[in-house]
C-alpha positions in Angstrom: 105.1 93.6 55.3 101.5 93.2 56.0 101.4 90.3 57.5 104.4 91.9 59.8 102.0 94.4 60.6 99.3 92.4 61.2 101.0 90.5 64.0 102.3 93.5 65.7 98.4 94.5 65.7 97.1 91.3 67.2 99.8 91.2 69.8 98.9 95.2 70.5 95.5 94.1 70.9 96.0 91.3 73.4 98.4 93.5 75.6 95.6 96.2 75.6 92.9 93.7 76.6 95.2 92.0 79.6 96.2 95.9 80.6 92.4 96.7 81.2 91.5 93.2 82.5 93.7 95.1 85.3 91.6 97.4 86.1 88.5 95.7 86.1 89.7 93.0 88.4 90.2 95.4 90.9 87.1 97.2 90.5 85.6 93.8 90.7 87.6 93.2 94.0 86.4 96.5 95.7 83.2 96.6 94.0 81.2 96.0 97.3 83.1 98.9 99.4 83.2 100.9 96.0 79.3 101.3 95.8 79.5 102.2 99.7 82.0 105.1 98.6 80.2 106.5 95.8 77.2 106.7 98.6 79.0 108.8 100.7 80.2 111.0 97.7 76.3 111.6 96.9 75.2 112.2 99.9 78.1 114.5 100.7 78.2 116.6 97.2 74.7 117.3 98.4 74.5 120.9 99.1 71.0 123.4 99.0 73.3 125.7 96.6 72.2 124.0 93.3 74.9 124.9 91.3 77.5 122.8 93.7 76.2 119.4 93.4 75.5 120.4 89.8 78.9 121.4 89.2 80.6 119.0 91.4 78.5 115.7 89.7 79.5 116.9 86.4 82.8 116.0 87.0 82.4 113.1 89.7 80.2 111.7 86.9 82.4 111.9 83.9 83.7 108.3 83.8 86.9 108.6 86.3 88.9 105.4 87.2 88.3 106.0 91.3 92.2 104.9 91.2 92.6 106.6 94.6 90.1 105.6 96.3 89.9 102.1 94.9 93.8 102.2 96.3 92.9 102.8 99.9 90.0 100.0 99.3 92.8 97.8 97.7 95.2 98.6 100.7 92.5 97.7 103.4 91.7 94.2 101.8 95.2 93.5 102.2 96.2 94.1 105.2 92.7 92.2 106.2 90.9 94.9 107.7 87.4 94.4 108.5 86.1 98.1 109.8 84.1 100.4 107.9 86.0 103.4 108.2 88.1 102.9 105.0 85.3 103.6 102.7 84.6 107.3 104.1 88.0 107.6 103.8 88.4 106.7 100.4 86.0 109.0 99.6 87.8 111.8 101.1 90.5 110.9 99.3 88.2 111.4 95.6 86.9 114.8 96.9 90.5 115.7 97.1 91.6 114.7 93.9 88.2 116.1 92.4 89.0 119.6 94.2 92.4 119.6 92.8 91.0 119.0 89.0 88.8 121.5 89.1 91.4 124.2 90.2 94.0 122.7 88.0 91.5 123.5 84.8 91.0 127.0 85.7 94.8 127.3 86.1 95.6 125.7 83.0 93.0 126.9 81.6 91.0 123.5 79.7 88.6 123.0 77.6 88.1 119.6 78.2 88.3 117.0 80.7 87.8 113.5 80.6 86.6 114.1 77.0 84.0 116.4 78.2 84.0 120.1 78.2 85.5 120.9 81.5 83.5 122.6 84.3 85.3 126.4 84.1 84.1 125.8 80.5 80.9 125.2 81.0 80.3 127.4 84.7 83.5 129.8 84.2 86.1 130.4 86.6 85.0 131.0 89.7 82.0 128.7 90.5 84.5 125.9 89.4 87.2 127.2 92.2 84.5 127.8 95.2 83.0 124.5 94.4 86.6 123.0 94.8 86.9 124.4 97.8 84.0 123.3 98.8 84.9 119.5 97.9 87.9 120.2 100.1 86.1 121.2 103.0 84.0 118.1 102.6 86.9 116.0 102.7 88.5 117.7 105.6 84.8 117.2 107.5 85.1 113.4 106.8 88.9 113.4 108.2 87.6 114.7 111.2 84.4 112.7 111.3 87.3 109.5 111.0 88.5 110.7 114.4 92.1 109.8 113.7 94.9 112.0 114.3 97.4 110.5 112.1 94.7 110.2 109.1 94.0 113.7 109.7 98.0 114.7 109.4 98.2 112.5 106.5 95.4 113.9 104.4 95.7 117.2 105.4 99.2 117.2 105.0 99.0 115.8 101.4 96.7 118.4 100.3 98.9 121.3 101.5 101.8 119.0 99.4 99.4 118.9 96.1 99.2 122.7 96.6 102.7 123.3 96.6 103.1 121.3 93.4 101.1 123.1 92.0 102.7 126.2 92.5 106.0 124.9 92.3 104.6 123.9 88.5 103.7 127.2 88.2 107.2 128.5 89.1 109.2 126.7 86.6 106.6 126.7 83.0 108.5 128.3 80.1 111.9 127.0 81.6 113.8 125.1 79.5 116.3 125.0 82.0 114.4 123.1 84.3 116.8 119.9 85.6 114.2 116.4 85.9 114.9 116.6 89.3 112.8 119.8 89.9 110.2 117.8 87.4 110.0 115.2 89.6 109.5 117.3 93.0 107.0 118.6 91.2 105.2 115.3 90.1 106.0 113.9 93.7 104.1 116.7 95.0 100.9 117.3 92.6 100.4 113.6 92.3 102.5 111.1 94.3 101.3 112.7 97.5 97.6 111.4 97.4 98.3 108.1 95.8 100.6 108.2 99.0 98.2 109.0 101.2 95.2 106.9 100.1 97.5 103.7 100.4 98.9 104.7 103.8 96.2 105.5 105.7 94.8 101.7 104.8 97.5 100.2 107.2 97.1 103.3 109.6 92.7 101.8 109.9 93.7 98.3 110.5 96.6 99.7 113.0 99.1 97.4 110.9 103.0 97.7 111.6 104.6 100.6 110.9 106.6 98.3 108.2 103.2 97.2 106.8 102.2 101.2 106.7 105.5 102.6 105.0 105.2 99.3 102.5 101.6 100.9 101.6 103.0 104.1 101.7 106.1 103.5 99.2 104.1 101.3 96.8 101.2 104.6 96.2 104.2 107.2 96.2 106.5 105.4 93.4 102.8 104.1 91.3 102.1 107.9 91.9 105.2 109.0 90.2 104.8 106.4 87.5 101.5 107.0 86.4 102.1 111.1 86.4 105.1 110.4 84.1 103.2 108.3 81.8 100.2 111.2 81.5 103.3 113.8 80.8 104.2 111.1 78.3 100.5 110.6 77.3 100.1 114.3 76.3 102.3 113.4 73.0 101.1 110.6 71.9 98.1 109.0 69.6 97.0 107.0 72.4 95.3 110.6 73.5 92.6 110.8 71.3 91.0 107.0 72.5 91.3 108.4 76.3 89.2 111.4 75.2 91.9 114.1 75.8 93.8 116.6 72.5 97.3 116.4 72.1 100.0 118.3 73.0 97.8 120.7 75.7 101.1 120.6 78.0 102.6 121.9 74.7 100.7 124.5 74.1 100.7 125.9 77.8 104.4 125.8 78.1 104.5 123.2 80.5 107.8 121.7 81.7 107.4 117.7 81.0 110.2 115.3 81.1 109.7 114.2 77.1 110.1 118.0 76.9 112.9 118.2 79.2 114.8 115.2 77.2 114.0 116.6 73.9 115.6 119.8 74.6 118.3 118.4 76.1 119.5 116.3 73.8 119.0 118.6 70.7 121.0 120.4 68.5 121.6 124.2 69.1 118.4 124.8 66.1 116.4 122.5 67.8 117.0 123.8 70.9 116.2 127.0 69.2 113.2 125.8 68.1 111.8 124.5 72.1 112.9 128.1 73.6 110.6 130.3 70.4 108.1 127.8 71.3 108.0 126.9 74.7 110.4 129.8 76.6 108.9 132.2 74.7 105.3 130.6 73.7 105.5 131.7 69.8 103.4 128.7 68.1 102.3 127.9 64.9 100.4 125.6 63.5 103.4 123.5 62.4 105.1 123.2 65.6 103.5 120.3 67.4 103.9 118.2 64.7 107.9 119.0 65.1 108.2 119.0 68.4 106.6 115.4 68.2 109.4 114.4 65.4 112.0 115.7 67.8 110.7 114.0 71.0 110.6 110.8 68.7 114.1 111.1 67.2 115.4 111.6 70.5 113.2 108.9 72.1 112.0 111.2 74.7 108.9 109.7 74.9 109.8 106.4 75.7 111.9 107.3 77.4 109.5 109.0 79.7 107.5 105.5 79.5 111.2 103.5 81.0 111.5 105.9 84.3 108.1 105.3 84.6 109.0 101.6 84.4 111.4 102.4 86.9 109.2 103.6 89.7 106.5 101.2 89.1 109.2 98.6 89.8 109.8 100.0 92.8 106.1 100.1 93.6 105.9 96.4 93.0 108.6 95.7 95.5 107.3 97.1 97.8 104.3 95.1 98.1 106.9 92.2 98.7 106.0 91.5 102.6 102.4 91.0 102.3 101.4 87.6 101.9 100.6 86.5 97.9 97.1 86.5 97.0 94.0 88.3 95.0 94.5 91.7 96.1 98.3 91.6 96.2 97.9 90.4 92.7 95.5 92.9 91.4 97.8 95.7 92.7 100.7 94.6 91.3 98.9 94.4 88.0 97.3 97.9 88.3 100.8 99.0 88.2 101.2 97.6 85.0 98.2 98.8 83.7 99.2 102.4 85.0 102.4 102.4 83.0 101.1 100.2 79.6 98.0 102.5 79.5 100.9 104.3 77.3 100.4 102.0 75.1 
């Protein structure tokens, strides 16, 4: 048996190492046009309130992937784009997603984020939702600055999306009820949206096809929707504590999730029991996440969670199919892979 074991761990070990070789290759391959980004994001967190840059470079600094923007950077090598626009763009697109973290704490109310305590924590509620807005007004400055049209409608349009996510989040939490399709508007709104946008508006720079655009746009929707359903995933498993987050937050605030949504569904009428006292009704006990982690396992709810996300990523991948092969098109067709294994 322990030699069994110590297989298993070795061949854990290697698919860990080739999942973040992913990663770095594209940071490697955007490096250049990365460090242009995070100029733009200093010069433009810059305000003479100190408390905003403060605030804001707590969080920009805590050790975040860039995905999004290193998407759009992605998206602009391969369509062979040559411009500079992309990389103010890209950093609108991280002031977005920054201004949407910050609000999302103080809704959910965190402790920590990104293993760090979280800025509502640390600055309380309010500075931590002006200084959001604030990040979103930045970004909407840079849209304009862009002087596109159609990159304004898209961005702007995806952040008016992310809000309605967020509400519509807000609408169904405590309901066990909640079909996976509702789930999933909800995911395509709070997170698909952006990845959506940051690859689409790469194709709308170069002025590629409008195949080439809705190609861009279809592979950062469906990696979108996979990589939010392996974080709902994420929130029950082991894997949490080496990414610096707890487990089971979305437990504890009630939050609708798919492995919640499969475990309840497939109970039996006690366990279903159990998810309403705990999530419907929010009566907890010390005891209860350990359960409702043995129930999500016995019905394989999370990986379960982990196969639709394979689903979508698929999807993602095939959509890349009509650019030509090469380093890019290779690197983001293994960042979906690293976006789904990360699970793992």
């Amino acid at each position: 048996m322990g030699k069994i074991s110590s297989i298993g761990a070795h061949r854990k070990g290697e698919r860990t190492k080739s999942v973040e070789k992913a990663l770095d290759t594209l940071q490697t391959l955007v490096a250049d046009d990365m460090a242009r980004v995070n100029e733009t994001i200093l010069a433009r967190m810059h305000s003479p309130v100190a408390l905003i840059p403060t605030l804001a470079g707590h969080l920009i600094a805590s050790g975040g992937k860039r995905l999004r923007p290193m998407l759009t950077l992605a998206g602009a090598r391969l369509v062979g784009y040559e411009g500079d626009r992309h990389t103010k763009l890209a950093a609108c697109v991280e002031f977005i997603h920054t201004a949407t973290l910050l609000h999302d704490d103080v809704v959910d109310d965190s402790d920590l984020r990104r293993g760090r305590d979280a800025a509502n924590v640390l600055w309380g509620n309010k500075p931590s939702v002006l200084v959001g807005d604030f990040l979103f007004s930045r970004a909407f400055e840079l849209m304009v600055e862009d002087g596109s049209l159609k990159v304004l409608k898209l961005l702007s349009h995806a952040s008016s999306v992310i809000a309605e996510g967020e509400v519509l989040q807000l609408s169904i939490a405590n309901d066990l009820e909640t079909p996976e399709e509702s789930y999933l508007d909800v995911i395509e709104a709070k997170t698909a949206a952006l990845f959506e946008a940051a690859t689409q508006i790469a194709a709308v720079v170069a002025e590629r096809p409008e195949n080439e655009e809705m190609a861009l746009a279809s592979f950062g929707r469906n990696l979108g929707i996979a990589f939010q359903l392996v974080d709902d995933a994420l929130d029950y498993s082991a894997r949490q504590a080496t990414l610096g987050k707890t487990i089971g937050d979305d437990f504890r605030e009630g939050k609708i999730t798919l492995p919640v949504i499969l475990a309840y569904r497939r109970g039996t009428a006690e366990e279903r029991e159990f998810w309403k006292r705990t999530i419907e009704d929010m009566d907890q006990r010390d005891e209860d996440l350990p359960h409702a982690l043995a129930l999500m396992d016995k019905h394989r709810a999370f990986h379960d969670t982990i196969d639709r996300a394979r689903h979508y990523g698929a999807i993602a991948r095939d959509a890349l199919a009509i650019f030509q092969p090469g380093k890019t098109h290779k690197a983001l067709n293994d960042i979906v892979t690293f976006c789904i294994e990360r699970a793992y």
